[in-house]
Structure formats: structure tokens, C-alpha cells
KOLMARDO-457874 format. One record per residue (C-alpha): residue in three letters; x, y, z. Coordinates in pm, 1 decimal, decimal comma. Layout:
# residues N
     r          x          y          z
   ALA          X          Y          Z
...
***
This chain:
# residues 418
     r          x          y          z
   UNK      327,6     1217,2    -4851,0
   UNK      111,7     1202,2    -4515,8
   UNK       68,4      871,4    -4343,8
   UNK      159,8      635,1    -4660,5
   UNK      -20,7      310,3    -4731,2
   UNK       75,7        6,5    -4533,8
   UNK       -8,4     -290,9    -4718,7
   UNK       19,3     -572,0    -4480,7
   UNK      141,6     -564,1    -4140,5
   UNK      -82,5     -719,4    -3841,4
   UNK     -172,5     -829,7    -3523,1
   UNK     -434,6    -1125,4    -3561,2
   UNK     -648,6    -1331,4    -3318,1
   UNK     -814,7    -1557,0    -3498,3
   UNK    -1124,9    -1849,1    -3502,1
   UNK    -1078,9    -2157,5    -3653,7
   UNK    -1340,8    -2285,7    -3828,2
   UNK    -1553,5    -2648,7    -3791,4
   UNK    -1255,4    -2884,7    -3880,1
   UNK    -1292,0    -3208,3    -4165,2
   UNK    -1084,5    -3482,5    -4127,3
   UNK     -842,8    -3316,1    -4384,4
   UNK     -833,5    -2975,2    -4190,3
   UNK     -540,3    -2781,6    -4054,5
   UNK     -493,7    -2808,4    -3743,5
   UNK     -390,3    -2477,6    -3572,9
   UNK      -84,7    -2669,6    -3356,1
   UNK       63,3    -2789,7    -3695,1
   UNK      112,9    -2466,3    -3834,8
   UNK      267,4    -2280,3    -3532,3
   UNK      582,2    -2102,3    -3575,1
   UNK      737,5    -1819,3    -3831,5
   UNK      629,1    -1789,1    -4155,5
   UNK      840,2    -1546,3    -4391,3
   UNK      815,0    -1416,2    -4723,2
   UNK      872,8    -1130,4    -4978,4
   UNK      585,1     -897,6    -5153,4
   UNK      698,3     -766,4    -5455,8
   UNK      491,0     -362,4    -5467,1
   UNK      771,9     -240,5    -5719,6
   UNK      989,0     -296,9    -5425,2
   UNK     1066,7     -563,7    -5183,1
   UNK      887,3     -597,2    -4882,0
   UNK      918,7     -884,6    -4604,4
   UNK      670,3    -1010,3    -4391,1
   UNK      664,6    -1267,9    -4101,6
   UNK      360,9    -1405,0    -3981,1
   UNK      407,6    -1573,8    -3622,8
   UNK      143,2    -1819,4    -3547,3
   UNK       71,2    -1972,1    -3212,9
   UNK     -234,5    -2203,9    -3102,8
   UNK     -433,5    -2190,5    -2807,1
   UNK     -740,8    -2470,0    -2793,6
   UNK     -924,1    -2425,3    -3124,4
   UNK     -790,8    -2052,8    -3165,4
   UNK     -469,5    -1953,5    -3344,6
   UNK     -297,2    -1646,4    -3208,5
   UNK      -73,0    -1464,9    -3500,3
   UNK      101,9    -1098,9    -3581,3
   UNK      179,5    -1031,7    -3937,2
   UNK      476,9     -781,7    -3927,2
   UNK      641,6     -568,6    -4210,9
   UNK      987,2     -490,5    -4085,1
   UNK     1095,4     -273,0    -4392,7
   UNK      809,2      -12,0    -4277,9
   UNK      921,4     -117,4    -3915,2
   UNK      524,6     -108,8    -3805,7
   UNK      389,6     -404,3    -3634,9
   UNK       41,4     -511,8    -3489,5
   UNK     -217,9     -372,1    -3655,1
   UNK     -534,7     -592,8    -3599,5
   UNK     -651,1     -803,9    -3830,3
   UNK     -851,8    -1060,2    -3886,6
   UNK    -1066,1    -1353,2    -3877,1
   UNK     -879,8    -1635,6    -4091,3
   UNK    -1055,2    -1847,4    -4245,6
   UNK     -869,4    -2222,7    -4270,6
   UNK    -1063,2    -2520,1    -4496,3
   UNK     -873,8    -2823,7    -4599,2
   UNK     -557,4    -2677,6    -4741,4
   UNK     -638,6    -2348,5    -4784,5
   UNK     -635,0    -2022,0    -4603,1
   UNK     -771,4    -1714,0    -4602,0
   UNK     -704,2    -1400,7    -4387,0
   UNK     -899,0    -1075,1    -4400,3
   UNK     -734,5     -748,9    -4301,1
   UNK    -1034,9     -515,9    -4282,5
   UNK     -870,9     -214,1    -4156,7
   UNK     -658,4     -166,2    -4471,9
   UNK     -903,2     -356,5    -4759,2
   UNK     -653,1     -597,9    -4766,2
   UNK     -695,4     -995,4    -4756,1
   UNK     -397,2    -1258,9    -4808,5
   UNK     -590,0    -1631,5    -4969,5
   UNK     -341,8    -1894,4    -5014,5
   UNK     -274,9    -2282,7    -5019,1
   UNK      -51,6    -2546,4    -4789,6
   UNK      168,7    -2664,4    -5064,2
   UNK      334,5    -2856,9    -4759,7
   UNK      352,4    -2833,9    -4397,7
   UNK      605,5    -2572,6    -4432,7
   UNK      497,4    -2326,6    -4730,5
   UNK      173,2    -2197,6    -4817,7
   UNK      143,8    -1999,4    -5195,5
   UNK     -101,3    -1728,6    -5218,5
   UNK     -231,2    -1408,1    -5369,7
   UNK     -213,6    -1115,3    -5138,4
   UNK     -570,1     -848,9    -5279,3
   UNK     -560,8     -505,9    -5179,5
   UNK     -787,0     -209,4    -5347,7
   UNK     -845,6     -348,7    -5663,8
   UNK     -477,9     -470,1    -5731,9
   UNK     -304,7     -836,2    -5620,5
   UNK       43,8     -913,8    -5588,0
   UNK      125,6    -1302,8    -5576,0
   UNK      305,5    -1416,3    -5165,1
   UNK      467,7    -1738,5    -5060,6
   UNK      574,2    -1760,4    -4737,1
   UNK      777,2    -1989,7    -4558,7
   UNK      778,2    -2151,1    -4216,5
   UNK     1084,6    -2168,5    -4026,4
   UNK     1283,5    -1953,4    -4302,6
   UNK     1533,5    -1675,6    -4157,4
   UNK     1375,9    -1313,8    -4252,6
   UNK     1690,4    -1236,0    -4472,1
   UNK     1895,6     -905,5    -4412,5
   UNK     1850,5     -614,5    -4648,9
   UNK     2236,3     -504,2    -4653,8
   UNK     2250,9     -124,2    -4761,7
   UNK     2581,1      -68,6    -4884,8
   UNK     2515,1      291,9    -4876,0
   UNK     2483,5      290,5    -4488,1
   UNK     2814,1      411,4    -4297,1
   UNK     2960,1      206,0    -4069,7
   UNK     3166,2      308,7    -3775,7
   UNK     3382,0      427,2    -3659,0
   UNK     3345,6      780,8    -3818,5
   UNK     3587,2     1003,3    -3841,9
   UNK     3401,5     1297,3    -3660,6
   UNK     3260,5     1382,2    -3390,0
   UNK     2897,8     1234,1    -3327,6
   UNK     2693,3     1413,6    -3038,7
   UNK     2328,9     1351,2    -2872,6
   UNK     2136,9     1660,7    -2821,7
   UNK     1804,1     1792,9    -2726,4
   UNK     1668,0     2156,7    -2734,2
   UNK     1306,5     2275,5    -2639,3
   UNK     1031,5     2436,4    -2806,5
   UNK      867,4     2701,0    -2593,5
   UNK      573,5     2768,9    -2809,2
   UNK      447,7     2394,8    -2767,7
   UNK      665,4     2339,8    -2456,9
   UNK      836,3     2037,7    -2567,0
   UNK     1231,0     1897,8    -2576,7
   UNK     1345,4     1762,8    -2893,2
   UNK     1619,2     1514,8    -2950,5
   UNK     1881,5     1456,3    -3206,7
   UNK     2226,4     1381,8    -3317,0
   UNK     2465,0     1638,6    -3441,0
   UNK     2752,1     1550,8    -3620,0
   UNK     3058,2     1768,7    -3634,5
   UNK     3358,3     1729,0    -3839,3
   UNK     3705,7     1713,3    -3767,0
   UNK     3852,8     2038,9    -3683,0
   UNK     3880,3     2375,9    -3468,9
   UNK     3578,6     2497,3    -3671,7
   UNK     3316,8     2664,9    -3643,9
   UNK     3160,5     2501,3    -3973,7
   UNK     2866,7     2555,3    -4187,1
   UNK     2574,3     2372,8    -4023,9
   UNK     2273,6     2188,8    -4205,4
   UNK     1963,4     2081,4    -4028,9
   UNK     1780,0     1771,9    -4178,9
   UNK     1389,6     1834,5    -4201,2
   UNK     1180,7     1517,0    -4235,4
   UNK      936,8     1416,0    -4525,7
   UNK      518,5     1398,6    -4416,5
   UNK      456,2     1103,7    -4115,6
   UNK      630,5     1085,5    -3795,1
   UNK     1025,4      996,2    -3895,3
   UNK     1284,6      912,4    -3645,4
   UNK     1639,2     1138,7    -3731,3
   UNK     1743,9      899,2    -3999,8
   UNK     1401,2      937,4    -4175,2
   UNK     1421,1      576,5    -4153,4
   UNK     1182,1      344,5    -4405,7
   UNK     1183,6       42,4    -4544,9
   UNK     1560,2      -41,3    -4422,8
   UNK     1720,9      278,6    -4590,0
   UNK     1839,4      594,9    -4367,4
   UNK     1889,0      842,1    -4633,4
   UNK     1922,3     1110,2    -4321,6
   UNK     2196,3      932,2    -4187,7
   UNK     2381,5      852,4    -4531,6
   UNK     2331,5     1208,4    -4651,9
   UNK     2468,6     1388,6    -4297,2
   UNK     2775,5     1145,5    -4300,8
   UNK     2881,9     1229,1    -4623,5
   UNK     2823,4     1617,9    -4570,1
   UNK     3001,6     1591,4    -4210,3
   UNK     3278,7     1380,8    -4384,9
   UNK     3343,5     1685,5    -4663,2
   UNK     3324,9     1994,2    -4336,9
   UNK     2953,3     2034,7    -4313,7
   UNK     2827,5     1983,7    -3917,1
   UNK     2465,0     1849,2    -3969,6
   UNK     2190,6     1841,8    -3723,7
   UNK     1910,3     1584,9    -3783,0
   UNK     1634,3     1510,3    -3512,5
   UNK     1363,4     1298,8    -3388,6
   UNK      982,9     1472,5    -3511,3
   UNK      797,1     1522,4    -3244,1
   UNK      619,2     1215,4    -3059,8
   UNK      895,7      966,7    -3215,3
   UNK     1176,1      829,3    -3047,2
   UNK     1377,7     1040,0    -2828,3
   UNK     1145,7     1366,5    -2856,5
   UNK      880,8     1490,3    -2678,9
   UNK      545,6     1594,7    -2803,3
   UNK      226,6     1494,4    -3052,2
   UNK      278,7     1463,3    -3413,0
   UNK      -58,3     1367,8    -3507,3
   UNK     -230,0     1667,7    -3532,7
   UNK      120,5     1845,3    -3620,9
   UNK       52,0     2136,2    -3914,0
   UNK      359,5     2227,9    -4166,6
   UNK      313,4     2537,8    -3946,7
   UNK      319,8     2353,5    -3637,9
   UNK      633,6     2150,4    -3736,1
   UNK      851,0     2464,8    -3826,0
   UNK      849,4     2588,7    -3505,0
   UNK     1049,1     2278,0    -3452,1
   UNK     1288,8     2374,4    -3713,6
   UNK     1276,6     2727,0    -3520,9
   UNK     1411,8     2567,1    -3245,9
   UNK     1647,8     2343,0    -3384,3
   UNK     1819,6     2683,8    -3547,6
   UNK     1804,9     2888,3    -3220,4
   UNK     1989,2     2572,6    -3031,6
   UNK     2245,7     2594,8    -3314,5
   UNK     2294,9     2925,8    -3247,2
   UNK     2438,7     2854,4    -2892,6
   UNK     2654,1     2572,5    -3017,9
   UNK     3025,3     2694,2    -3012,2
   UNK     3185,4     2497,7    -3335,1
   UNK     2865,7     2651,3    -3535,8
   UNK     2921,2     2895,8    -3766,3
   UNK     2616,9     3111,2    -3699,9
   UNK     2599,6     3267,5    -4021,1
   UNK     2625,1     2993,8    -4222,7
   UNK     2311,8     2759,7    -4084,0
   UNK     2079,5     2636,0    -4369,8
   UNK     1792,5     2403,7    -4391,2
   UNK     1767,9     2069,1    -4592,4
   UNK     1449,3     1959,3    -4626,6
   UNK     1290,2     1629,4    -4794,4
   UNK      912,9     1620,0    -4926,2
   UNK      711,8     1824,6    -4673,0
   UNK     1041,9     1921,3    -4518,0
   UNK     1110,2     2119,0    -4841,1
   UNK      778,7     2302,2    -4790,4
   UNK      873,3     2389,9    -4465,4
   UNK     1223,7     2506,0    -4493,9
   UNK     1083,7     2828,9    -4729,6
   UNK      837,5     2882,7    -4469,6
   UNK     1072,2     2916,9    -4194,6
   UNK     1328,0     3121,8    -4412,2
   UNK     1046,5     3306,3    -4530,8
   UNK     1041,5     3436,4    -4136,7
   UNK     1353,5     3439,6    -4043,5
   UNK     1642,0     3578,4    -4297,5
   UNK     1919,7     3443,8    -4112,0
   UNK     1858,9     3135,9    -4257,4
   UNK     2167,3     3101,6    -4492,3
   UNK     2083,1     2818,3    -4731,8
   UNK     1818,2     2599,9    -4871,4
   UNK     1840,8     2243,7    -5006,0
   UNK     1489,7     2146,6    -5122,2
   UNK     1463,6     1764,3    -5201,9
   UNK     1140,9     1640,8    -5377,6
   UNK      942,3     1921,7    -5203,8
   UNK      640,3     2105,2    -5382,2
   UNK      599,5     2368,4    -5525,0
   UNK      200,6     2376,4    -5592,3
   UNK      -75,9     2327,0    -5310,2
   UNK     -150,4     2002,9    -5147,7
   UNK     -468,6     1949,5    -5289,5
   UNK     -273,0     1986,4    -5672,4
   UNK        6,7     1756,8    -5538,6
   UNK     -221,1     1465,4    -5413,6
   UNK     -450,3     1480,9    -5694,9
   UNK     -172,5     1444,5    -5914,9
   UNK       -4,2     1171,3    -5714,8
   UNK     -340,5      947,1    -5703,8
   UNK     -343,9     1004,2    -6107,0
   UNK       -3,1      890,4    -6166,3
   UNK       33,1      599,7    -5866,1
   UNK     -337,1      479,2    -6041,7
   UNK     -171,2      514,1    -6381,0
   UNK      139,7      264,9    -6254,1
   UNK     -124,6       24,2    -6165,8
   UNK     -247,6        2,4    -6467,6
   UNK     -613,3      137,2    -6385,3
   UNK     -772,2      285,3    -6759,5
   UNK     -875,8      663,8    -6778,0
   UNK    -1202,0      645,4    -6727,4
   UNK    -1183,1      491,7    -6375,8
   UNK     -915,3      733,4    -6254,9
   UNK    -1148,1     1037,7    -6322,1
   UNK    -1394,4      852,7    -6133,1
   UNK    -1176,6      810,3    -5854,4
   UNK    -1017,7     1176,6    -5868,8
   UNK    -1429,3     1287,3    -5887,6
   UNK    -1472,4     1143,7    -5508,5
   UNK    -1147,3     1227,8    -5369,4
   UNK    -1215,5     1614,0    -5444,2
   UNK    -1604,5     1596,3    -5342,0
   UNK    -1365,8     1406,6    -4998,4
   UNK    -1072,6     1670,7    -5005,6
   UNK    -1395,5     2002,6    -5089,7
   UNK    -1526,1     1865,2    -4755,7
   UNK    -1207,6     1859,4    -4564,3
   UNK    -1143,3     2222,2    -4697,3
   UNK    -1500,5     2382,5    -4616,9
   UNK    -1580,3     2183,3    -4243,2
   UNK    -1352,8     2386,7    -4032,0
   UNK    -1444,2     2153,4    -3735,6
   UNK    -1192,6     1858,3    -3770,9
   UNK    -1484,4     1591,7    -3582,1
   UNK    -1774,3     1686,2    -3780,2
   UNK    -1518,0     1706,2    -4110,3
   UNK    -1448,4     1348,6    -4044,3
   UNK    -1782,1     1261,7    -3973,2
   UNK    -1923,0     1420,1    -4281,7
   UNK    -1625,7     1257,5    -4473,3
   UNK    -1759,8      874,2    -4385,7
   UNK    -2133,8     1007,8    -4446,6
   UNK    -2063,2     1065,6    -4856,1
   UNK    -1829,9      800,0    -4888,2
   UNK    -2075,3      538,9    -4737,3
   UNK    -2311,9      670,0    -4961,2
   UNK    -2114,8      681,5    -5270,2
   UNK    -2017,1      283,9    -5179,3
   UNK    -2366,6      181,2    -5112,7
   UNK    -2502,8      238,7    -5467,5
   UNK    -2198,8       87,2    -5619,1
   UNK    -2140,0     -219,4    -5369,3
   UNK    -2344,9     -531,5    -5376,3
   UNK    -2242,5     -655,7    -5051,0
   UNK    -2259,5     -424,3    -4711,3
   UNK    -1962,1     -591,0    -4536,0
   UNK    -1738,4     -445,9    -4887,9
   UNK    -1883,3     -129,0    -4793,1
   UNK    -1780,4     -123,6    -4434,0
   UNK    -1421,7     -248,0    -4552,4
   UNK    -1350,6       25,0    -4777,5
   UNK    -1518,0      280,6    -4518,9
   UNK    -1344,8      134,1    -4254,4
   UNK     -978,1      158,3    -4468,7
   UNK    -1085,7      492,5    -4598,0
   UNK    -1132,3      654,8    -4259,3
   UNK     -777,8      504,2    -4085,2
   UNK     -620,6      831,6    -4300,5
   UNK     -965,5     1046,7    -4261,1
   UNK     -903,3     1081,8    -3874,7
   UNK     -959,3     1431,3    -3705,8
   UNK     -623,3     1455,1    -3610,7
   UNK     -508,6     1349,1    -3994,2
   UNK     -779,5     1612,6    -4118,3
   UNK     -632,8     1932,1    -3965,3
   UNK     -310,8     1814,6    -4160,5
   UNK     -453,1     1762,0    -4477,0
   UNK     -628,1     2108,1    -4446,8
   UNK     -356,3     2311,3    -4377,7
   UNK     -189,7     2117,3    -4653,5
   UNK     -475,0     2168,5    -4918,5
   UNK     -472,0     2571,1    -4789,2
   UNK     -118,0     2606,5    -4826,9
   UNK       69,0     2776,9    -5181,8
   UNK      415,1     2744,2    -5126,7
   UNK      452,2     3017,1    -5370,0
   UNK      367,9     3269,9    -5041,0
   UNK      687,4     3144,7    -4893,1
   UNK      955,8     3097,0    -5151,0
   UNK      896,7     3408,3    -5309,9
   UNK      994,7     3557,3    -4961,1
   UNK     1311,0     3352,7    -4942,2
   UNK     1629,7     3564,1    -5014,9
   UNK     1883,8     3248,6    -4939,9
   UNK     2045,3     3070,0    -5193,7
   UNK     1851,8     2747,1    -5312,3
   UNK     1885,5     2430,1    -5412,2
   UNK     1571,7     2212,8    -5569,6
   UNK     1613,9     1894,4    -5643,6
   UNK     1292,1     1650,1    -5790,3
   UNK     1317,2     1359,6    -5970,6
   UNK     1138,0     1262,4    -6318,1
   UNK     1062,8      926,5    -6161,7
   UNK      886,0     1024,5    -5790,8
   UNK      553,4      921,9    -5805,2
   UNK      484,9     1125,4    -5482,4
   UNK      572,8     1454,9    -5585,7
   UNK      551,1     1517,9    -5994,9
   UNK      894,6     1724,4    -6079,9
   UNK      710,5     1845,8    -6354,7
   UNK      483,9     2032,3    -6175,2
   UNK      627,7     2106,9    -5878,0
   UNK     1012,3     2206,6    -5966,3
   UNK      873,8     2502,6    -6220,0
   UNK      631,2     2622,7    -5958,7
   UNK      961,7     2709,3    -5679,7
   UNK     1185,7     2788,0    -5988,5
   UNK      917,8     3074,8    -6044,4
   UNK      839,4     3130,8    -5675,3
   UNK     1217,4     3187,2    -5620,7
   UNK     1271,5     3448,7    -5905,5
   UNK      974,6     3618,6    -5834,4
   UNK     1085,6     3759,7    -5453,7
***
């Protein structure tokens, strides 16, 4: 869901420390340094180092979660070995110069450790997705923008029309939780993009946008409320509206993950919507989904019963806080309080404590807080029971994110029940 964990991507200045005569010297190691985390899936990383003096600039990058420069830092190099702390996401990379052109290592991150090699000089390879369609397509592909009055912002996206007089059914593409560009791009694969060509390709015209504050569209997602984020949708089915090739009575919603909890809500209000496809959405509250995503992601990694309850204990005493602090500041304020406390009687060493505080609160911001409340407040059962569309839900026996077995009952019910 919301704002998912980045496990290494950075932007480092760092101190070298008092050199031996067998140290590293920061001008031998300069230059790109590539290698391949195995998390369950692949992900690349380059680190690009560059000397100045005694100091040695570097940016650790993740280009499969296309983020770059987040801080990190200070790297610690003695004889053949290195060591780089990434406080603001618990994380710390500790590996060796095997030569002057790889370095083996052991990337640590909240409790679990994945081995990393990297290589310098070595060509970040391509991820080829065979899945992605290639041009040129045969229909018509259009940039667009419409404008939501209520928050007074323009929205852009492409809409793809298919060969023909028309007008056709129209689909628009709702994005999962975190900002998402109109291909709900991450980690190389654009499942917006392969899923809208195939639809436009069989007479389906499919609108899929930028969220709000990402790429080509206007606005703040931050602080952006399921509520907040179907007026979008709103929009995006008004503008259809106007569009001449549209058949009008035939627009429907798709939505993925927290886009399938906002499709019912905006059918819910407005009965003109004509279809539903629901893809991994839930079905349950937010607070029920996460808890139950933490258990089974914690399960994966092999952690034993015992410590999961312990975990699940402080993440409702966090999430009980979120939901009773109506002031989003003093929320997040009371939200590092407990957890600093809970850490300090567990953690021998205070700069631990600041690490996992510090990691803690990157997700614990105000802005992230309002989210997370309306989340936690929200039943989707108050919405698809008011949805008189057809639907389609679709959740998988394998998503880790949001449990199918939970969650696909829960709208099967919801559905029958209005």
C-alpha cells in the first residue's frame, strides 16, 4: 500500500577516515559501481563515487523504484573494507574490496540481510519486459488534461482510442496507494500501459492519468485522502463526458489496490458509473488490511510467532494513536514519543534508537498521517454495498499486500448486500 519500503537508494557525502598504509584511497575507487539485490525480486543499484581531497562524494540509486538521492551516510572505509550507514531507512551496506573493481558485501536492513556485490565500471543491465507494447499502435493515442474545481487543479493523461467511428466503451485507470505516474510505473513494469493497450487493441478507449503532484499534473499528493483522490476520478469521468468518440453510458472505472477502494466510492455517488473492475483492492478497513499485511510480509521473512505479535502489539498502540489524535502534528509527535520509549527499554545503544525512530517516522509524517487515518476510518463495505454497476474483483492468493482471503469475501458480500 501507502508509501512502500525503499530499501536502498541514496545520496551520500561522505568522511574518510584516518588512512593506514593499506587504506583505500577515495581517488581509486571513483566511478560506477553496479549490482543486483535479490528481495524476492531483482533490484539494481549503482553507486557513483567521486573524490574531492579526503572526502568521497557518492549517490546510491535504485532505478527499478526510479527514486534517487536520498541522503545517506557516513561510510566508513578501513583497509579493505567498507561500511556505509543509511540511517534514514535502518539500512547499512558492509562489504570487502575483493579487487580494485568489485567489492562483496551484506546489505542489513530491519532485522533481515540480503548478500550485494557490486561492480565498478559494469553496464546497469536492461530489464526487457516483453509484456510492454511497442509502437507503433494501431490506435489512436491522445494527451489530455482536465481540471478539478473542488481542489482547483489540471490533471494530465493519455487517452487511447481505438480504431473506428465509435463512440466506444471507455475505462479510466485508477492508481494503487503512493504518487504513480499514468503507467503506474514500478520497478521497470507499466502494468497501466500494458493493460490499456490490450483493452484499446480489443475496442475499449481507456483513460489513464498522472495522480496529482506527479508528472504532467498539477496539485499535492501528500496529504491526498481516498476521498480527496476521487474527486480526481470525478473529474476524469466528467472530461469523458465531453469527449465525442465516448460512449457516455458506457464509462467504468478500473481500479488497482487503493484505486479499487476508490472506484466503489465514486460509483457509490454517482450511478452513471457503468462498470467496475476491482484489482487487488480491499474489502476490509485499513487498519485490518495493514495488520494483516505486516503478519504475512513478517511471516515471508521468516520472523517466529512470538515476535510478530510483538510487533503487531506496537503497530496498533502506533495505528490507536493515529486514529484518536485528530491533529495530524501532535499525532506525529505523539507517534515518535511511544516509539522512542518502547526502543529505549529494549535498545542497548541510543544511536539504534534514533535509527529506527528516525526510519519509523519517514512514513509517520503529518502529511502521511491524515492518509493513514482516513484509511484506518474507512469500511469499504459503506460503498460497495451502494454500487449498482456490474463488478469485477480480482485478488490474488499470492499478494502479500492485500490478503484475497480476506478481502475478496468482504466486497463479494458488500456487493450482494446493496
Amino acid at each position: 500500500m501507502k508509501k512502500g519500503v525503499i530499501y536502498i537508494v541514496a545520496a551520500l557525502t561522505m568522511m574518510i577516515g584516518a588512512c593506514k598504509n593499506d587504506q583505500i584511497e577515495p581517488k581509486d575507487i571513483q566511478g560506477s559501481w553496479s549490482g543486483t539485490l535479490d528481495v524476492g525480486v531483482p533490484l539494481r543499484l549503482v553507486i557513483n563515487l567521486s573524490s574531492s581531497g579526503d572526502s568521497l562524494m557518492a549517490t546510491m540509486d535504485s532505478p527499478d523504484q526510479g527514486t534517487y538521492g536520498i541522503p545517506a551516510g557516513p561510510v566508513t572505509i578501513t583497509g579493505n573494507n567498507i561500511v556505509i550507514a543509511v540511517e534514514s531507512i535502518a539500512g547499512e551496506f558492509a562489504g570487502k574490496f575483493v579487487n580494485d573493481t568489485l567489492i562483496r558485501g551484506t546489505w542489513s536492513q530491519a532485522g533481515s540481510s540480503f548478500p550485494l556485490t557490486v561492480v565498478k565500471g559494469a553496464k546497469v543491465p536492461d530489464l526487457r519486459r516483453p509484456q510492454e507494447p511497442i509502437e507503433p499502435f494501431p490506435y489512436i493515442v491522445g494527451e489530455y488534461s482536465f481540471r478539478n474545481d473542488i481542489f482547483d487543479i489540471e490533471l494530465a493523461g493519455t487517452l487511447t482510442i481505438p480504431e473506428g467511428e465509435g463512440p466506444f466503451k471507455t475505462a479510466i485507470m485508477i492508481t494503487g496507494s503512493g504518487a504513480q505516474n499514468r503507467d503506474e510505473e514500478l520497478m521497470g513494469h507499466k502494468p497501466f500501459l500494458v493493460i490499456a493497450d490490450y483493452l484499446t487493441r480489443n475496442g475499449i478507449a481507456v483513460l489513464r492519468y498522472d495522480d496529482r503532484g506527479v508528472g504532467a499534473s498539477e496539485g499535492y499528493y501528500d496529504s491526498a485522502t481516498s476521498a480527496d483522490l476521487a474527486t480526481d476520478v470525478a473529474a476524469a469521468f466528467n472530461f469523458l463526458k465531453t469527449v465525442s468518440v465516448v460512449d457516455t453510458l458506457n464509462i467504468g472505472l478500473i481500479g488497482h489496490s487503493e484505486g479499487g477502494l476508490i472506484a466503489p466510492m465514486v460509483a457509490s455517488d454517482n450511478k452513471e458509473v457503468a462498470f467496475i473492475v476491482s484489482l487487488a483492492g480491499p474489502g476490509v478497513n485499513g487498519m485490518d488490511v495493514i495488520i494483516r499485511q505486516s503478519e504475512d510480509i513478517s511471516r515471508l521473512m521468516g520472523l517466529k510467532q512470538k515476535k510478530i505479535d510483538k510487533s503487531m502489539a506496537v503497530n496498533r498502540e502506533i495505528y490507536n494513536i493515529i486514529l484518536n489524535e485528530p491533529d495530524n502534528e501532535t499525532a506525529s509527535a505523539k507517534v515518535e514519543e511511544y516509539l522512542r520509549s518502547y526502543l529505549k527499554k529494549r535498545l542497548i545503544f541510543k544511536k539504534l534508537v534514533d535509527i529506527q525512530v528516525k526510519a519509523t517516522m519517514a512514513s509517520m509524517t503529518p502529511d502521511a498521517i491524515a492518509w493513514l487515518r482516513f484509511f484506518f476510518q474507512t469500511d469499504p463495505y459503506n460503498h460497495w454495498s451502494k454500487v449498482d454497476c456490474p463488478v469485477l474483483a480480482l485478488n490474488g492468493d499470492k499478494d502479500l499486500q492485500v490478503a484475497s482471503a480476506v478481502n475478496l469475501p468482504a466486497i463479494v458480500s458488500a456487493v450482494k448486500s446493496g
